[in-house]
C-alpha positions in Angstrom: -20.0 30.8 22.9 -23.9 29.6 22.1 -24.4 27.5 19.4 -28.0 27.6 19.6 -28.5 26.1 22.5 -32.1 25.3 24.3 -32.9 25.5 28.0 -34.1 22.0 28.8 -34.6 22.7 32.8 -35.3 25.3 35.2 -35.6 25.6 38.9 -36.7 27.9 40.8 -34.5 29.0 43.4 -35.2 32.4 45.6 -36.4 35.6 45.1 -36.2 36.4 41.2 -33.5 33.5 40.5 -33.9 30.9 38.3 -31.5 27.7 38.1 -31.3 27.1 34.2 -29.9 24.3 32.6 -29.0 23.7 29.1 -29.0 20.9 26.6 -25.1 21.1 26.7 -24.8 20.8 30.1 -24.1 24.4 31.0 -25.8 25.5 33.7 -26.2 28.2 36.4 -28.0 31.1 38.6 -29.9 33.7 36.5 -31.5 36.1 38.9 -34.2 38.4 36.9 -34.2 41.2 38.9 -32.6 43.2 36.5 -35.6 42.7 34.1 -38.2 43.7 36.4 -39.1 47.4 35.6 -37.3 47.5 32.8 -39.8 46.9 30.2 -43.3 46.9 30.4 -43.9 42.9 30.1 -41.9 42.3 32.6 -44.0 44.1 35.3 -46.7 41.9 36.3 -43.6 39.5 37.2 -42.9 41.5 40.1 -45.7 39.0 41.5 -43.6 36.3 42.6 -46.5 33.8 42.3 -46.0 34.7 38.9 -42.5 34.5 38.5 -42.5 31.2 39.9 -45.0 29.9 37.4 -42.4 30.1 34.3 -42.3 27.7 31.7 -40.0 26.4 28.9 -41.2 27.3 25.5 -39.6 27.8 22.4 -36.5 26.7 23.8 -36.4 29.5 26.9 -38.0 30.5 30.2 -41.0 32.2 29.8 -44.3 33.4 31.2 -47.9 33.3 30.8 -47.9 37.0 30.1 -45.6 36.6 26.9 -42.7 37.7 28.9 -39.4 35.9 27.9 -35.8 36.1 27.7 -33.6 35.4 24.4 -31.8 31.9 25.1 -28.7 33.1 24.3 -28.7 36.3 26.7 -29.2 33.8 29.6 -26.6 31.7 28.2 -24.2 34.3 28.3 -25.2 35.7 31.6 -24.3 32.0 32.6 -21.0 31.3 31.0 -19.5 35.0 31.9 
C-alpha cells in the first residue's frame, strides 16, 4: 500500500531500468520500457542519453522533457 511516499534515490541500471528507492525503504527494478511509445512524452526517451539523464522532482523520476511517472504507479510496480 503507498502512503504517499517520495522517491528519494534512483540508479540507473541497464537499458530502460531504473533502481528506485523510497523514503520507506522500499525499493526495486522499474524498467520503462513499457512507457516508451506509449504516449507521446515519452518518445524522445527512447534516446538513452536521455533516459539516463532523469531527475527526482516533485517527489518522482522525471525528465527534462516533462516526462514523469506518478510515485505511486512505480511504487506499486515495486511492491507487486
Amino acid at each position: 500500500m503507498w502512503n504517499m511516499n517520495k522517491v528519494i534515490e534512483i540508479n540507473y541500471q541497464q537499458g530502460y531500468i531504473f533502481n528506485i528507492v523510497f523514503d520507506d525503504g522500499t525499493c526495486g527494478n522499474v524498467d520503462f520500457s513499457e512507457y516508451i511509445g506509449k504516449w507521446a512524452i515519452f518518445e524522445p526517451l527512447r534516446d538513452l542519453n536521455l533516459f539516463k539523464a532523469a531527475s527526482i522532482d516533485g517527489g518522482t523520476i522525471a525528465w527534462e522533457n516533462g516526462a514523469d511517472i506518478a510515485p505511486e504507479s512505480l511504487y506499486e510496480k515495486i511492491s507487486a
